[in-house]
N, C-alpha and C positions, 0 to 999 in steps of 0.2 A: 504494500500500500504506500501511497505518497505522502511524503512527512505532512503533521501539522505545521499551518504557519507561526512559526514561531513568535512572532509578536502579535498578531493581525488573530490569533486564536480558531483562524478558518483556512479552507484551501482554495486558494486561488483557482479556477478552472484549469491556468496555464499548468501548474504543477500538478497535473493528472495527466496530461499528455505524454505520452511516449515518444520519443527520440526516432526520429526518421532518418538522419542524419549522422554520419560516422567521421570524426576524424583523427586520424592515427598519424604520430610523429614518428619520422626519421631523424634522429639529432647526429647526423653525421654529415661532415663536408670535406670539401679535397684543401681544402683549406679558411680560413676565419678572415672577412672581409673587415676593414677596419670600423665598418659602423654597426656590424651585427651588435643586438644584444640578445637574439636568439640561442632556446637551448641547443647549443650546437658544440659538437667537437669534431679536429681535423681525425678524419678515420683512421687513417694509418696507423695501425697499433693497437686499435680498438677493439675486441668482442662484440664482432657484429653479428653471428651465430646466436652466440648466447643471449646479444637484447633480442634477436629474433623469439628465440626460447623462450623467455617472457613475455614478452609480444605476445604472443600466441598463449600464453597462462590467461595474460589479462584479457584476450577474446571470450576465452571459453567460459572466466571466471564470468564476464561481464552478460556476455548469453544466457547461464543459466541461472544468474541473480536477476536478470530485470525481461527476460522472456521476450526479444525485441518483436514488432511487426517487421512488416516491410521498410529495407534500407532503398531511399530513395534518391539519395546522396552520397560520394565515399570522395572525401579530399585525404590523399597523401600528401603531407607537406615536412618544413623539416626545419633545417636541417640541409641537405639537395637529395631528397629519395634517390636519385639517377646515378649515387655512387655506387648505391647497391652493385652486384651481378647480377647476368639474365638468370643464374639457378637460385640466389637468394630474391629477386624480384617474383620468379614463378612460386615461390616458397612464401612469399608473403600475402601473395595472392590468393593462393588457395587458401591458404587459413583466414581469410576475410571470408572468402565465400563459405568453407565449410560451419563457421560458426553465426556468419550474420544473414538473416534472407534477401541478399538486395535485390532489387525491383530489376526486370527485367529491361528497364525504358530508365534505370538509375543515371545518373551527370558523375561519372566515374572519373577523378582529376587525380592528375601525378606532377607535382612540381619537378623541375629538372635545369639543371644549368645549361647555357649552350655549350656546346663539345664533350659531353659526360654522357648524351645518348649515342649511342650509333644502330646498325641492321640490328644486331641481337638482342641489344637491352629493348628495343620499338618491337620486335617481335614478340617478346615477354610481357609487354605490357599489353599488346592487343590482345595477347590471348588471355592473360590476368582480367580482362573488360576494362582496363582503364580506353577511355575513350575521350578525354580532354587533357589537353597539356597546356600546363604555363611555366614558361620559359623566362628563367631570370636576368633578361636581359640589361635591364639600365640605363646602357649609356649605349651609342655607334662612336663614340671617342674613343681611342684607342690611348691618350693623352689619360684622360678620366678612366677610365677603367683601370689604371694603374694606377693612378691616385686614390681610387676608392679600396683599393686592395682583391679588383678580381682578376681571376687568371684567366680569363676568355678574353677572344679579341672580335673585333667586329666580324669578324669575316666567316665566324664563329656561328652567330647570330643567325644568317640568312641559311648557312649552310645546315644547320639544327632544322630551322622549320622547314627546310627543302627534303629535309632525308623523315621528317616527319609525314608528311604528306607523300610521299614516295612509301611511307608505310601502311597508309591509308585513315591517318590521321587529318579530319577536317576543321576540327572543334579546338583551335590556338588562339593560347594569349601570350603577352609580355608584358614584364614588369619592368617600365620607368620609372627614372628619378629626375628630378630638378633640384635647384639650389646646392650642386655641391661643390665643394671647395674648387676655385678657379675657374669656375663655366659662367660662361656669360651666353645674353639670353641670343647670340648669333648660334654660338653651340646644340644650345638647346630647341632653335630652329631647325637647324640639321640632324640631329637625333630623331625629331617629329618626322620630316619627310623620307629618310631614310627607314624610319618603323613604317611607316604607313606605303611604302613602295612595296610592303610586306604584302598586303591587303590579305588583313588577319580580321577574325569576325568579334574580335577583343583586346582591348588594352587595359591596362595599370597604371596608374601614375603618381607617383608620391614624392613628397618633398622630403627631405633631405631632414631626419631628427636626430641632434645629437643627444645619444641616451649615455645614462652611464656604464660604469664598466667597460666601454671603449674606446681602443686605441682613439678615437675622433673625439672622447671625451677629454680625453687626456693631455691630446694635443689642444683642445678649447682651450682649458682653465688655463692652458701656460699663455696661452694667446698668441698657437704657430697656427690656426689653424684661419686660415681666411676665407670667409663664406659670403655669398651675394647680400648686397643690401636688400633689404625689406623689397622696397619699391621693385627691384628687379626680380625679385622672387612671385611675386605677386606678376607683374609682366610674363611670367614663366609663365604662370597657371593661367593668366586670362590669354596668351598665346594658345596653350592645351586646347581651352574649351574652343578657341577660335577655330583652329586648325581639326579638329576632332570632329566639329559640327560640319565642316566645308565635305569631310570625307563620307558621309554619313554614320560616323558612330556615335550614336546617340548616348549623351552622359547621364545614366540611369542611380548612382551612385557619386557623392565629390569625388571621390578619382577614378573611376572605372566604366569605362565607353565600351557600346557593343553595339553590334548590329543587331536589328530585333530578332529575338528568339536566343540570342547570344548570350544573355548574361548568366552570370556564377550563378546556379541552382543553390549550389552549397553558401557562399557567403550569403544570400538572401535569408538564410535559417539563421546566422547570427545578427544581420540587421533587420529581422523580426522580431526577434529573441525569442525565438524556440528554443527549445531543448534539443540537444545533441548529444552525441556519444563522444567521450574525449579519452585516446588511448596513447600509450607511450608516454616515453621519459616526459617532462614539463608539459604534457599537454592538463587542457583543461577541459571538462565537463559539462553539464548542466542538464541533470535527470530527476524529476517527480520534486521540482523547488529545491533541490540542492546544488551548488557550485561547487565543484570538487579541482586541485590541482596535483599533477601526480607530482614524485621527488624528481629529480630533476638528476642529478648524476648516473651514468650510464648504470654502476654497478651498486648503486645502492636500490637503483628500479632493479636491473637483474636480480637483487637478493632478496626484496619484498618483494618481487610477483610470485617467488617460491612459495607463499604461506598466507597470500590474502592480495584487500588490492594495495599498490602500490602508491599509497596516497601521501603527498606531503599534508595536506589541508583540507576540510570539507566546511564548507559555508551555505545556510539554512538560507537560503533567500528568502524575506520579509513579502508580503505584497508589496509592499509601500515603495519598498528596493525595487519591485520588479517592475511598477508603474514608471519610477523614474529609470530605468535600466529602458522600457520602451521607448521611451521619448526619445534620451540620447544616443541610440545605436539608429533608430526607425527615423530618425529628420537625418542621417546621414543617405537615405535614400531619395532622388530627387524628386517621388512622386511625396514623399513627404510618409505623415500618419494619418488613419480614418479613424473615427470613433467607434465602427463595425470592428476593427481589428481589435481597437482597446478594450470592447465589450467582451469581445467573444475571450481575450487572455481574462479579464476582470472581471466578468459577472454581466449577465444582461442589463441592459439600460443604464451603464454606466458609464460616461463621457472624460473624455480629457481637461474636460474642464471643471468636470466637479471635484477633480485633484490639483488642476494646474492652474486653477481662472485666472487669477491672477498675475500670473508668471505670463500666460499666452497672452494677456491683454497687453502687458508692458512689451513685451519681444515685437508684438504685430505693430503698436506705435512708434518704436523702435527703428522702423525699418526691416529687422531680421527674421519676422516667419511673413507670411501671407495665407489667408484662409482659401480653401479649393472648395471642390464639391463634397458632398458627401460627408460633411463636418469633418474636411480637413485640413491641414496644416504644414505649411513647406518651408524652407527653407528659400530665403533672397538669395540675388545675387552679391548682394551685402551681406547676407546672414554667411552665403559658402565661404567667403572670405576670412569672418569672425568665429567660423563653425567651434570654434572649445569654448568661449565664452558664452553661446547659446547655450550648447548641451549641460557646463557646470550651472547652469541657471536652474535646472531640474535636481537637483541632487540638494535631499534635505541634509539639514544640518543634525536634526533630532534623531536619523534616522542609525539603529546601531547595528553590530556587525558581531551575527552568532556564529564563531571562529572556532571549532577543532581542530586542536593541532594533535598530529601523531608521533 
């Protein structure tokens, strides 16, 4: 049964819903880019058998604790999945299918570097049903690309989604970036027309965070690290949507263009906020009102999936959390939120505004939402700009946090 809400004394409709949705971490890479702060380690020397081995503990553990329906979604991510082998790719495959039912018509995605797939591993994967690829491309600077710390080169790029498609793969994307160190927005022109010579049915694009814990952070605080002013980072991004609309990929998401019928199946279940299945090293959860994050070191997951699940954390989601968790994941979509969605997570007849009146009326005079149809709510082209000052507008202060630590 799905926990009680912990403060709210009731269960939210949302926490009775079953996880359609699967996503399993690969935390291995051919090497650690300087702005990762992904759970990630350079493979070479790693027990990638043995996370397999738990891997596969925590499927079966997870199957027969929560009895899934139909998987309608499966994102591998990482990490770079694609360092795998084609025997350990077939190996991971099968044990997704043996343990989860996915949907025959499932949005089966495998993150992958460019030049880390070739014939064998694209073989493994079509017959594994992965059936989408996104390709961590970047940058077409060859200049940047070695400033950011990756080991692919342009030429890298076009060659990947050519030997994709020679595999029978139709369904690609790429992950760009703006604002990073040294690129200016002529750069970031050519990046654009060079991706889009692609003519891919999806793109990525995100700005440039520096997080902590890495090399980029490090190099911040000392003040070696030299990054676009505002103004031209913002140029960057109204470039994107410029250039993005001219090609026809419609921005359905702040950073993520698709031609219609294109877009991520699977992110739409996080910027709903549905419940998911969250498996491997540092991945995170979200089943029957709880938010769960596993331990994060390869072998301290290998050692706890021997004997239960491998959790570092498990967090009871409040309604109250989960109303404000709607608002700011669901305005990062550009059709916005309806009040049918918020009913159907909260309870019938229940409005975004009998929680947020206040808040929506200040944001709309504001300039940063605008009302739609349907008692909805979107996001300006002022509000995309401001997007973390909108969404921290929804996050109470009163609201507290029921933390298990293991």
């Amino acid at each position: 049964m799905p926990p009680m809400n912990a403060t709210d004394g009731a269960i939210a409709p949302l926490h009775t819903w079953k996880p359609r949705a699967l996503y399993i971490h690969i935390p291995f890479c051919t090497n650690k880019c300087y702005y990762c702060d992904f759970n990630s380690y350079v493979a070479d020397g790693q027990p990638i058998d043995a996370y397999l081995d738990a891997l596969e503990r925590e499927m079966e553990r997870t199957a027969a604790h929560y009895a899934p329906d139909s998987i309608d979604t499966v994102y591998v991510g990482g990490g770079t999945p694609s360092v795998l082998s084609p025997r350990q790719l077939r190996r991971l495959f099968a044990a997704v299918r043996r343990h989860f039912p996915v949907a025959a018509d499932a949005e089966f995605t495998m993150e992958a570097n460019p030049g880390t797939t070739g014939p064998d591993k694209l073989e493994a994967m079509r017959e594994g049903g992965v059936n989408r690829i996104s390709f961590g491309a970047q940058t077409f600077d060859n200049r940047l690309l070695k400033a950011i710390g990756r080991i692919h080169e342009a030429v890298d790029i076009a060659r990947s989604i050519r030997e994709a498609r020679a595999a029978g793969f139709s369904n690609l994307s790429i992950d760009l970036m703006f604002g990073l160190p040294g690129q200016r927005l002529e750069d970031w022109q050519d990046t654009l027309s060079r991706a889009l010579e692609l003519d891919l049915p999806h793109y990525s694009a995100y700005s440039l965070k520096i997080e902590e814990n890495t090399l980029f952070h490090r190099l911040y605080e000392r003040g070696e690290l030299v990054l676009p002013e505002e103004d031209e980072e913002i140029e960057m991004y109204e470039l994107l949507l410029e250039r993005m609309a001219k090609a026809g990929r419609i921005q359905y998401e702040i950073s993520n263009f698709a031609l219609p019928g294109a877009e991520s199946r699977h992110n739409a279940v996080y910027w709903k906020n549905e419940p998911y299945f969250g498996l491997g090293a540092g991945a995170h959860g979200y089943v029957f009102g709880e938010r769960h994050m596993n331990v994060k070191g390869v072998l301290p997951y290998v050692e706890l999936a021997r004997s239960g699940f491998p959790r570092a954390e498990t967090h009871r989601v409040t309604t109250r959390e989960a109303e404000e968790d709607f608002m700011m994941v669901g305005l990062r979509m550009l059709r916005g939120v309806r009040d049918a969605d918020f009913a159907a997570q909260f309870g019938a007849g229940k409005t975004m505004a009998d929680r947020f009146g206040g808040t929506l009326e200040r944001l709309v005079r504001q300039g940063l939402l605008e009302r739609v149809p349907e008692g909805g709510l979107r996001l300006t082209k002022k509000g995309m700009l401001l997007g973390n000052e909108v969404f921290g507008s929804f996050l109470d202060a009163q609201a507290g946090q029921n933390v298990v630590e293991y």
